[in-house]
C-alpha positions as CSV (number, residue, x, y, z in Angstrom):
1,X,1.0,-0.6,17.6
2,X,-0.4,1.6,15.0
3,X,-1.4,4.3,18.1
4,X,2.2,3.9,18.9
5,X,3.9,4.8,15.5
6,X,1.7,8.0,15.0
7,X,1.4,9.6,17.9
8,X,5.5,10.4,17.9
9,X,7.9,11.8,16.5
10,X,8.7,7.7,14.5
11,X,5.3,8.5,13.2
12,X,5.3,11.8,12.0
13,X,9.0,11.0,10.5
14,X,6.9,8.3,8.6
15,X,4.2,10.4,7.8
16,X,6.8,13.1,6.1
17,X,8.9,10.4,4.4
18,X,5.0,8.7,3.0
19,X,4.4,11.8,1.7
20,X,7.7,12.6,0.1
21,X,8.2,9.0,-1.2
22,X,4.2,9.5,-2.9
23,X,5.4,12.6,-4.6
24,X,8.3,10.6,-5.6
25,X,6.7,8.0,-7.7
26,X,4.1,10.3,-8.7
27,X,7.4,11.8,-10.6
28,X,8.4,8.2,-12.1
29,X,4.5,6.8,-13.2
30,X,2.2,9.7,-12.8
31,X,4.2,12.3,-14.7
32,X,4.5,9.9,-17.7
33,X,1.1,9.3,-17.5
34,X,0.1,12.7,-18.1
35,X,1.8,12.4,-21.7
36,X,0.8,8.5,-22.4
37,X,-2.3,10.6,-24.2
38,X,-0.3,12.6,-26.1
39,X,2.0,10.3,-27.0
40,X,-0.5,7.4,-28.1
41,X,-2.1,9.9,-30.4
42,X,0.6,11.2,-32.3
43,X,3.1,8.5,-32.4
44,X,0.2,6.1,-33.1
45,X,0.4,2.9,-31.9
46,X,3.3,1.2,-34.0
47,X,5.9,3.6,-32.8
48,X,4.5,3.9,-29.4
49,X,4.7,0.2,-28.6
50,X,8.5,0.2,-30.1
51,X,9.2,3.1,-27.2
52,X,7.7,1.3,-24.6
53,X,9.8,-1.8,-25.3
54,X,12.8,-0.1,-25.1
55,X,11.6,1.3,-21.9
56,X,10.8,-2.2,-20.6
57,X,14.1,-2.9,-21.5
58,X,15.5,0.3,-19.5
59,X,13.4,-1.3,-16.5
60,X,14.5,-4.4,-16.9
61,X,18.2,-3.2,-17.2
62,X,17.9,-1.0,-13.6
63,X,17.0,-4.1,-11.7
64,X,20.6,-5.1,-12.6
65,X,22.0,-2.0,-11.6
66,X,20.3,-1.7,-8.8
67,X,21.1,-5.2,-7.2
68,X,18.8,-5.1,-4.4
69,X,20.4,-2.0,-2.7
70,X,17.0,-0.5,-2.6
71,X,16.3,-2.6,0.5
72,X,19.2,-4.0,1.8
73,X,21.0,-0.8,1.3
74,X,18.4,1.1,3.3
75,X,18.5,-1.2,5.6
76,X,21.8,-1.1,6.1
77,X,22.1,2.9,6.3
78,X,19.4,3.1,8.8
79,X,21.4,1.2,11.2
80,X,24.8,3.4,10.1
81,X,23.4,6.9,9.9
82,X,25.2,8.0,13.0
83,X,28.2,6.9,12.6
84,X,29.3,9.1,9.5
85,X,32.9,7.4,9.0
86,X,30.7,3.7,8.7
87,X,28.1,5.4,6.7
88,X,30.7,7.5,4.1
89,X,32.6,4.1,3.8
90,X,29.1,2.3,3.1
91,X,27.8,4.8,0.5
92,X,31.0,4.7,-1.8
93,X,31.2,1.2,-1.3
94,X,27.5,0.7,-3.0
95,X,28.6,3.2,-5.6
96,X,31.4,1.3,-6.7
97,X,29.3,-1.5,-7.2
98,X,26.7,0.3,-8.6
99,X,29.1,2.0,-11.2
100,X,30.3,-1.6,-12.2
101,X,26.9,-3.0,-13.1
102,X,26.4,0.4,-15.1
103,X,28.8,-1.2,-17.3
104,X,27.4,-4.7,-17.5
105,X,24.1,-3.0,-18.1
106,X,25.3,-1.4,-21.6
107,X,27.4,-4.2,-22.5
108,X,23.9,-5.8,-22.6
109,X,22.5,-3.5,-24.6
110,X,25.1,-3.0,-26.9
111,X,25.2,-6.9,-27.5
112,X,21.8,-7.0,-28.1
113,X,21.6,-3.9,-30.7
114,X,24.6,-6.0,-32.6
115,X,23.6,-8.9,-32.4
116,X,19.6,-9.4,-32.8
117,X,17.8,-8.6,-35.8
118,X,14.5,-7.0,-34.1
119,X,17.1,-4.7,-32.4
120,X,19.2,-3.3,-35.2
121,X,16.4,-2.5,-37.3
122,X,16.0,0.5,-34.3
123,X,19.7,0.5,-32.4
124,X,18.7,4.1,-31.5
125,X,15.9,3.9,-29.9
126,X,17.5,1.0,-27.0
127,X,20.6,3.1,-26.8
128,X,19.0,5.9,-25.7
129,X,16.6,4.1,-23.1
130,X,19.7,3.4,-21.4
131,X,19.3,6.9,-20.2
132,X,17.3,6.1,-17.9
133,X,19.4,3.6,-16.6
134,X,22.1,6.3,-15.7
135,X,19.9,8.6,-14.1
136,X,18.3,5.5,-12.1
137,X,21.6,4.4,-10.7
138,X,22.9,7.3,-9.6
139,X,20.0,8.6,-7.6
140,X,20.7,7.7,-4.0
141,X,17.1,7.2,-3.0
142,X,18.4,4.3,-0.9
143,X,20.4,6.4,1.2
144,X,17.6,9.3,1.7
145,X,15.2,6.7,2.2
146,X,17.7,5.2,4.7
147,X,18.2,8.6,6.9
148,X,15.0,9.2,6.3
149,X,15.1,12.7,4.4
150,X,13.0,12.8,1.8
151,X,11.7,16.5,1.6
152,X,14.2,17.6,-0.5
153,X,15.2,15.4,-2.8
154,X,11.3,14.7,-3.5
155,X,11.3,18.6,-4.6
156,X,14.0,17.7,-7.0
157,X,13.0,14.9,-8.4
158,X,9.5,16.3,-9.2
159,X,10.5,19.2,-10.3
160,X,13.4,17.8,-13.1
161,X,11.1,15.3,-14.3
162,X,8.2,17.3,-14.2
163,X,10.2,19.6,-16.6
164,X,11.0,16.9,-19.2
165,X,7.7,15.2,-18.9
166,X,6.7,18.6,-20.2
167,X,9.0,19.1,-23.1
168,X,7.7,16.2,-24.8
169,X,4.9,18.3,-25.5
170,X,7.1,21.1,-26.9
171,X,9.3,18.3,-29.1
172,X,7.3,15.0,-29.8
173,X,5.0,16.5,-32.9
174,X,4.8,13.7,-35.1
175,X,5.7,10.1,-35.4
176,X,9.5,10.9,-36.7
177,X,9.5,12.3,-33.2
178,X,9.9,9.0,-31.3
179,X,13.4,9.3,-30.3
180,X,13.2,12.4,-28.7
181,X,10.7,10.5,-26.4
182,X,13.5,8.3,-24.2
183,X,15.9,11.6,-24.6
184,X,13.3,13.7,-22.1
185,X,12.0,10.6,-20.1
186,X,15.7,10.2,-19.4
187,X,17.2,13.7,-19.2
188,X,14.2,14.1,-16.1
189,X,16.1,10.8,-14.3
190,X,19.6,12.0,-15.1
191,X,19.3,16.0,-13.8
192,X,17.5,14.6,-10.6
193,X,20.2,12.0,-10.6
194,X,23.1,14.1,-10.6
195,X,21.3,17.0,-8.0
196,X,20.7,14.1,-5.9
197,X,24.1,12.8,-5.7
198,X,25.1,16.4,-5.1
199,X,22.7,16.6,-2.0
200,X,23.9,13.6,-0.6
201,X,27.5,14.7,-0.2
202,X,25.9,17.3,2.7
203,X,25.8,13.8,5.0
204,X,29.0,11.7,3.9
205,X,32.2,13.0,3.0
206,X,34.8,11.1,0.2
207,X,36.2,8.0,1.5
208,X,37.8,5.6,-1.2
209,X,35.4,2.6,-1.4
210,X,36.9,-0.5,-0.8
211,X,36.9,-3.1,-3.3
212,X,36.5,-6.2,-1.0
213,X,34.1,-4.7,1.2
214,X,31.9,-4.1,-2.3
215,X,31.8,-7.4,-3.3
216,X,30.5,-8.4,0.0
217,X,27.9,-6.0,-0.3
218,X,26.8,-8.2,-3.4
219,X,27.1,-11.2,-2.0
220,X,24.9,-9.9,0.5
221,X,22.6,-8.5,-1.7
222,X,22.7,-11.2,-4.3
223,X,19.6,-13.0,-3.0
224,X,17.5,-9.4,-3.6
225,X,19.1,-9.2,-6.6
226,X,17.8,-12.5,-7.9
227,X,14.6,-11.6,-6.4
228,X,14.1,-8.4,-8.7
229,X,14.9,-9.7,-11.4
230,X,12.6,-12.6,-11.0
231,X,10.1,-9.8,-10.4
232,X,11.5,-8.5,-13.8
233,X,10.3,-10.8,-15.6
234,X,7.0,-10.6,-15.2
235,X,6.4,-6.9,-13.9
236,X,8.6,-5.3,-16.7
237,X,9.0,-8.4,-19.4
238,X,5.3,-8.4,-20.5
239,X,5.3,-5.9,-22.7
240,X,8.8,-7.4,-23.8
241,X,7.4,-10.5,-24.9
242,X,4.3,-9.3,-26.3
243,X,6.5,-7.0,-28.9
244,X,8.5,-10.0,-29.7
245,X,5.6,-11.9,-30.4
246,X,2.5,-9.6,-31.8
247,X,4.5,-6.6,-32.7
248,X,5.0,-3.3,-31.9
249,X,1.3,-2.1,-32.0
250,X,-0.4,-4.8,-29.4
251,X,2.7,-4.5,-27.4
252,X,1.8,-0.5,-27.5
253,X,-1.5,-1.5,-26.1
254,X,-0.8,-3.7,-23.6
255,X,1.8,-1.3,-22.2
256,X,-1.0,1.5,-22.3
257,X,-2.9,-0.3,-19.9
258,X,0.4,-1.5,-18.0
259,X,0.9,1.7,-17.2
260,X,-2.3,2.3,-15.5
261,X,-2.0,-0.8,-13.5
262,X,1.5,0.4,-12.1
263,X,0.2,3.9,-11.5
264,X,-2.4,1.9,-9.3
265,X,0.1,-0.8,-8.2
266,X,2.4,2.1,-6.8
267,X,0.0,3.9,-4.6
268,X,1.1,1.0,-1.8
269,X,5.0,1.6,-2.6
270,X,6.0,4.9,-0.6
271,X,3.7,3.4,2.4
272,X,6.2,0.6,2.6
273,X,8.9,2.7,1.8
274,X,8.6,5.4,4.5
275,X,7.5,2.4,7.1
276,X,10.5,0.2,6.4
277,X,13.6,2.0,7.8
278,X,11.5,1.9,10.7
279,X,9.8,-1.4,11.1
280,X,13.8,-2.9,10.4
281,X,14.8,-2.4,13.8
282,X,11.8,-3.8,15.7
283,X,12.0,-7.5,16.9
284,X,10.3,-10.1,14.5
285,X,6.9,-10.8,16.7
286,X,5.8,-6.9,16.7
287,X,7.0,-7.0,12.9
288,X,4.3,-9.5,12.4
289,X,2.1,-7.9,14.4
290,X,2.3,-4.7,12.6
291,X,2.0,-6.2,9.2
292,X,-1.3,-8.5,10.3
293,X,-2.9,-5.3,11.2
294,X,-1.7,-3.0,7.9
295,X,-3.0,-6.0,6.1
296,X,-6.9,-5.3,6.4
297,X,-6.8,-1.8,5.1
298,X,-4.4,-2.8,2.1
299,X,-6.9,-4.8,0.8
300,X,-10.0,-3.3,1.2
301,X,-8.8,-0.4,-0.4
302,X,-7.2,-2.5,-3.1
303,X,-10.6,-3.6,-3.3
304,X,-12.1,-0.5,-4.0
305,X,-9.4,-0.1,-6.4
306,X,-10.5,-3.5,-8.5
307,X,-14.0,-2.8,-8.7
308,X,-13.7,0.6,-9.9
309,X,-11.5,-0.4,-12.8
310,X,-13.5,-3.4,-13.7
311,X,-16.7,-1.3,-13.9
312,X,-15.2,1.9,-15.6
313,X,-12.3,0.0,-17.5
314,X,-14.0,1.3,-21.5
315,X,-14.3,4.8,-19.6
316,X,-11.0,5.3,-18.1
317,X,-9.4,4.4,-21.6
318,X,-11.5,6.8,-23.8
319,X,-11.1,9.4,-21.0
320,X,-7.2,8.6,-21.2
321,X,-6.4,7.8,-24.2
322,X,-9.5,8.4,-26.9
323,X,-8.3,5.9,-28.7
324,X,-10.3,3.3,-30.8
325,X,-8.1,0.6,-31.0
326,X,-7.0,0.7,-27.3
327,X,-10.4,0.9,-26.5
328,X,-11.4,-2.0,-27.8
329,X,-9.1,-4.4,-25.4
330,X,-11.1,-3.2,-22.5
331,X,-11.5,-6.7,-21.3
332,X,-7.9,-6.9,-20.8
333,X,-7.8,-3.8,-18.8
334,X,-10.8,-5.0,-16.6
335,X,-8.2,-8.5,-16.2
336,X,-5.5,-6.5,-15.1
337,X,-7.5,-4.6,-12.5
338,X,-7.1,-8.0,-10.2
339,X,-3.7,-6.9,-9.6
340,X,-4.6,-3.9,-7.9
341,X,-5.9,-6.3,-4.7
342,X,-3.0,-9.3,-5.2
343,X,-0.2,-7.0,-5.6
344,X,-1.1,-4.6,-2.4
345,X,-0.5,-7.5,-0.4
346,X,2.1,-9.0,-2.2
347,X,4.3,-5.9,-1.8
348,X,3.1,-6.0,2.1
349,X,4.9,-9.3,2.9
350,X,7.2,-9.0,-0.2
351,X,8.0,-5.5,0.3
352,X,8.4,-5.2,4.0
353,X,7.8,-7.8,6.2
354,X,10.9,-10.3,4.2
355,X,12.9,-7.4,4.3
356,X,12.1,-6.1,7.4
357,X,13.1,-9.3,8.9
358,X,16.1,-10.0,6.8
359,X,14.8,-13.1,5.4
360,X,16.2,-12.2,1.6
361,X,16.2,-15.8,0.5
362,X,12.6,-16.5,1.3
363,X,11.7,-13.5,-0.6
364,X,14.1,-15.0,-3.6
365,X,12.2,-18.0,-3.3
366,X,8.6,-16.6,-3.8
367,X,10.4,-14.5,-6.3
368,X,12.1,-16.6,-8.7
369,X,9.0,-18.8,-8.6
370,X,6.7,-16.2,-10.1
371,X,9.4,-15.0,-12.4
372,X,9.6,-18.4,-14.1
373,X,5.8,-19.0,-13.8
374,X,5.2,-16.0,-15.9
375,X,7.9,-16.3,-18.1
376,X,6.4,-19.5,-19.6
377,X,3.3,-18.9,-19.4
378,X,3.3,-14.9,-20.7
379,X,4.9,-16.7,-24.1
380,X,2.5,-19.5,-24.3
381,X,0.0,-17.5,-23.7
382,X,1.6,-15.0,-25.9
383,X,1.6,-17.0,-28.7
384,X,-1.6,-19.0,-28.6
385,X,-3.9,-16.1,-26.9
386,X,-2.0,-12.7,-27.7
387,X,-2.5,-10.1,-25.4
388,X,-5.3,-12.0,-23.5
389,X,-2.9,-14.6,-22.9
390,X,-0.2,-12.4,-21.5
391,X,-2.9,-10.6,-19.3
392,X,-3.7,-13.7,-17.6
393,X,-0.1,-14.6,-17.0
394,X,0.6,-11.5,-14.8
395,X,-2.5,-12.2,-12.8
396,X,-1.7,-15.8,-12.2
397,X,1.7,-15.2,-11.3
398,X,0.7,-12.0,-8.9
399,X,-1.9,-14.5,-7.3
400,X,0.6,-17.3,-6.8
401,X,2.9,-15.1,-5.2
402,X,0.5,-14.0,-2.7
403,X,-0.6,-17.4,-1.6
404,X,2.8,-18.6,-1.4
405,X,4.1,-15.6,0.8
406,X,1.1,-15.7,2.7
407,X,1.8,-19.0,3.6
408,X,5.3,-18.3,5.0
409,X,3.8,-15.5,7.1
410,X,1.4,-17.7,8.8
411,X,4.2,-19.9,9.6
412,X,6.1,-17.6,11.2
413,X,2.8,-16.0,13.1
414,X,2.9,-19.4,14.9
415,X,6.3,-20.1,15.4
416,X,6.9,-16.4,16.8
């Protein structure tokens, strides 16, 4: 199959949408990685870790938002993309619903920053995460992914957040600074937001979304949705927990190496991106036979991956960072470096083979079962074993998934 999907014009599409979607993330983890340096040294690490918890925050508040129209919403405009009238109604129809759960989302964050203690001491510093959230939801990536164009919008998405990523440099020059950090990580996500929603208009015109068809569209997507934010709570609630618990400074640590680990984790992402609008619309036994053969090279290379992080974990922090204190949880960052192999292959039957064969509520399963593993053990852990303790969550829960998944693809290998 794999001769088949590059030697056409399927493949190559692939190939161009893989390389656009890579550029694309590079934009969301790489780009802040280039300032992660920067930011650890003058912020130090107490006002560092009280950024990244509002930025788990902002992650944790674009799952809402999001509502599983990353897949299912793909899915969906891959089938539609030549019909414009079915496609225009589709698109508004996920905005509107997408545009509601903005609204939910801040009502979240406003009742926290009112309510909670921990929160008001910093209302700021949440309020302007939410950012973020706006530039998130309003970026149609779904849509491109689904007509598969992603040249352009790759351009400007790089390009805006690029910008930003670089004005922390100009306006971040002491620890007083911090606020202005979620003001450019945001302003990159909002300008790339808007340009893309712009772009988008070239392939649908305005049609008045329909407010029943919308809220079929989330009952639809309501088993995705409970999915990612199962997944929530373990890929973007770590940190989260660790703040509540130890404090800004260990929680600035931990999300240091986080970081990395997504950086890593993320490699695998615009594979499965590009292949999925693609793989959708094949029958289910050459789905699985696809996915058994991508499943060798994902983890060997994942692999590769682990071992060079647990052999150069102390080096790849002082080369980084250069900071003592982060430097001294190497261990945890060696830890972490099993999720490089268990979450390649997670994100292969997770990612794309559930979704590619619409089975959303096994997916939810697997899903919710790692979400509530991790969320008891990452605060028992958190509290009896610190940052070790929350490391070892996220690796437990990452393996369990894979087993269980694993499982249900076997299953349907021999029923197929």
């Amino acid at each position: 199959m794999f001769k088949a999907v590059w030697n056409n014009k399927s493949g190559r599409t692939i190939i161009e949408n893989y390389t656009a979607l890579l550029f694309i993330q590079g934009a969301n983890f790489l780009l802040p990685l280039i300032s992660l340096p920067y930011l650890v040294r003058t912020l130090g690490s107490e006002k560092y870790g009280l950024v990244m918890i509002a930025q788990a925050l902002g992650v944790f508040l674009t799952v809402i938002v999001d509502f599983g129209f990353n897949i299912s919403a793909t899915r969906e405009v891959s089938l539609l993309r030549e019909d414009k009238k079915q496609l225009s109604q589709f698109f508004w129809n996920v905005f509107l619903v997408k545009a509601a759960l903005l609204v939910v989302a801040f009502c979240v964050v406003a009742l926290l920053v009112s309510s909670i203690p921990r929160f008001q001491a910093d209302p700021l510093v949440y309020i302007l995460s939410f950012i973020m959230v706006v530039g998130h939801a309003i970026f149609p990536t779904w849509f491109f992914q689904g007509i598969e164009k992603m040249r352009v919008i790759t351009i400007i998405n790089v390009v805006a957040k690029g910008l930003f990523t670089a004005s922390i440099f100009v306006v971040v020059l002491s620890p007083q600074d911090y606020l202005w950090v979620p003001i450019c990580y945001g302003g990159g996500f909002v300008v790339a937001g808007i340009i893309g929603l712009l772009y988008s208009l070239k392939y649908v015109s305005w049609v008045r979304p329909k407010v029943k068809a919308s809220k079929a569209l989330m009952v639809e997507s309501s088993s995705l949705f409970v999915s990612n934010f199962s997944t929530s709570l373990y890929a973007s609630s770590n940190t989260f927990i660790l703040g509540m618990i130890g404090g800004e400074a260990i929680a600035g640590v931990y999300a240091s190496m986080e970081k990395l680990i997504l950086a890593i984790k993320n490699v695998y992402v615009p594979l499965y991106q590009a292949i999925f609008p693609w793989l959708a619309k094949k029958k289910l036994n050459q789905v699985i036979s696809f996915v058994r053969k991508l499943r060798w090279p994902v983890f060997l290379s994942s692999v590769v991956l682990a071992g060079i992080i647990f052999w150069l974990a102390s080096d790849i922090l002082h080369f980084v960072y250069d900071d003592a204190f982060i430097e001294s949880y190497s261990e945890v960052l060696q830890l972490l470096g099993l999720i490089a192999v268990f979450s390649s292959l997670n994100m292969l039957f997770l990612g794309l083979y559930f979704p590619a064969i619409k089975n959303y509520k096994q997916r939810m399963f697997v899903m919710m079962l790692a979400g509530g593993v991790n969320l008891v053990l990452a605060i028992v852990g958190g509290i009896y074993f610190g940052i070790y303790g929350v490391a070892t969550s996220a690796v437990i829960t990452e393996a369990i998934m894979l087993v269980v998944a694993y499982a249900r693809f076997r299953k349907d290998k021999k029923d197929a």
